[in-house]
C-alpha positions, 0 to 999 in steps of 0.5 A, spaced: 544 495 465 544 488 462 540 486 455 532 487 455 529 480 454 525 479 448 518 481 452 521 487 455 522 489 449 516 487 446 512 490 452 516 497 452 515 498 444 507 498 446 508 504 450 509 511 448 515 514 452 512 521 452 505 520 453 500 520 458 495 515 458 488 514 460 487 510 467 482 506 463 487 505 457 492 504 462 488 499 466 488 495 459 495 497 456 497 494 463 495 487 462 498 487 455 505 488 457 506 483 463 509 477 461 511 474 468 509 466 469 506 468 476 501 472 477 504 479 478 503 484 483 499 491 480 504 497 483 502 505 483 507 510 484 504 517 485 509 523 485 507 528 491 509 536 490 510 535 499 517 535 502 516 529 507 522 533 512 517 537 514 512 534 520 506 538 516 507 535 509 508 528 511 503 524 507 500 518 510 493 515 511 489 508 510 485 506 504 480 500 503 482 497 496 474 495 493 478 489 491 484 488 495 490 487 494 489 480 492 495 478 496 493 474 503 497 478 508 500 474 514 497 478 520 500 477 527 496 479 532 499 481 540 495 481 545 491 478 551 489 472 552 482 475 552 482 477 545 485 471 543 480 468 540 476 474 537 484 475 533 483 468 530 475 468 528 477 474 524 482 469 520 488 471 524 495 467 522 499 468 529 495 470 535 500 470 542 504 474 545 509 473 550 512 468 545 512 472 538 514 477 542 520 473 544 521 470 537 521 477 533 526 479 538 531 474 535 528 476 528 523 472 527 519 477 523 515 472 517 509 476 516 505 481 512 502 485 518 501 486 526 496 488 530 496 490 537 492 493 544 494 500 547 494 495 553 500 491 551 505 497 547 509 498 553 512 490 551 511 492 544 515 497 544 521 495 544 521 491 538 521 498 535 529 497 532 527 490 529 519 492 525 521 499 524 525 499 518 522 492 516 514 497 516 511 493 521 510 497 527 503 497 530 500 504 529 495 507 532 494 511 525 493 505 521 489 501 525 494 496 527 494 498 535 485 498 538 482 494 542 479 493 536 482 486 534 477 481 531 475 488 526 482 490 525 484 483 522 478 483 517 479 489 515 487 487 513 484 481 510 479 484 506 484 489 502 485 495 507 492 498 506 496 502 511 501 508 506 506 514 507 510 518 502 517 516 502 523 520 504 523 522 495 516 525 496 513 518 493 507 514 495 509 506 493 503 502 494 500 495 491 493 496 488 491 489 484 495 482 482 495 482 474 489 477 474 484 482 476 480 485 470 482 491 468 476 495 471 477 492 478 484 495 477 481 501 475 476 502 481 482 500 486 487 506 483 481 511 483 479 508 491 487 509 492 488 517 489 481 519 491 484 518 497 491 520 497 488 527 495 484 528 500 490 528 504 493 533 501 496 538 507 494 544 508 502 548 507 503 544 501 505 550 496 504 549 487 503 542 484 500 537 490 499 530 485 505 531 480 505 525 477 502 518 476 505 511 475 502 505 473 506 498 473 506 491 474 513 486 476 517 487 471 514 491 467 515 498 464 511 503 467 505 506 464 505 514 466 497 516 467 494 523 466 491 525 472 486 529 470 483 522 467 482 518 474 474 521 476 474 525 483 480 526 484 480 534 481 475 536 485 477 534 491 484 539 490 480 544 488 480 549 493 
């Protein structure tokens, strides 16, 4: 492990390892140890007590950060000529078909999101193997595949984010840039585990919401008490 940096050292002698901090002290906490130049991406990591092997147990939803995500995603729209237009009034970046799926095929894939049409998945489809392990496949699930386009586009744009628990039982999502002001933070990570405990499966057996993590790039991560982020004990309990 190489030497800490002057202010990684100064940032983690500000966190008590053992403690588990109040989101709104956190939120605060956050913006006092992040010393990065640019403007640092703000990251949840939420421990889920599931086993992802199971079918049943597999968590994953979309959410609508009040605040976004304060990244400008790139979004790819595949669809009919039709639509079009519709794709690029709602602020697409890429709208098309024929040719980004023949760009993609030779592994072109600069871009943040794609959205699609039921209509157009059998050609989609094959480019399972190059936007599957990259998390870009259009999903009926998240959003990303309606008839809906010019919708779908500016719900992306405006801070919905599609998530899923990982093969470790652990949700990673971007809720905010280091810019945001602590209560934009707040009212994001809040949005965020309101939602994720809804979610909770029905054969999930003990402890649903194990742990709470709060970091930005490069920083130390902030462990969070749970039972301070408003709604999200009523919502688990039975």
């Amino acid at each position: 492990m190489g030497k800490l940096t002057k202010n990684q050292k100064a940032a983690a002698e500000k966190i008590e390892k053992m403690k588990e901090y109040a989101l709104e002290e956190a939120s605060v906490l956050l913006k006092e140890i992040t010393y990065t130049k640019f403007d640092a991406s703000v990251d949840l990591d939420i421990r889920l007590g599931v086993d992802p092997k199971k079918a049943d147990q597999m968590v994953r939803g979309v959410v609508t950060l009040p605040h976004g995500t304060g990244k400008d995603l790139k979004v790819l729209v595949l669809c009919t000529p039709d639509k079009e237009q519709e794709a690029k009034d709602a602020g697409a970046d890429y709208v098309g078909l024929d040719e980004y799926i023949a760009k993609i095929e030779k592994g072109w894939t600069d871009v943040d999101v794609i959205i699609t049409m039921p209509t157009v998945m059998a050609k989609v489809g094959r480019l399972g193997r190059v936007l599957g392990p990259r998390g870009l496949m259009p999903n009926p699930k998240s959003g990303t595949v309606t008839l809906e386009v010019g919708k779908a586009v500016q719900d992306i744009k405006s801070g919905k984010i599609d998530f899923k628990v990982d093969k470790f039982g652990i949700i990673h999502v971007s809720v905010g840039r280091a810019s945001f002001e602590p209560e934009k933070i707040r009212e994001n990570v809040r949005e965020m585990m309101q939602t994720v405990a809804k979610l909770k499966p029905a054969s999930a057996k003990g402890t649903y919401i194990k742990s709470v993590n709060l970091s930005s790039t490069m920083s130390p991560s902030i462990k969070i008490d749970k039972n301070s982020i408003s709604g999200v004990s009523s919502i688990l309990q039975p």
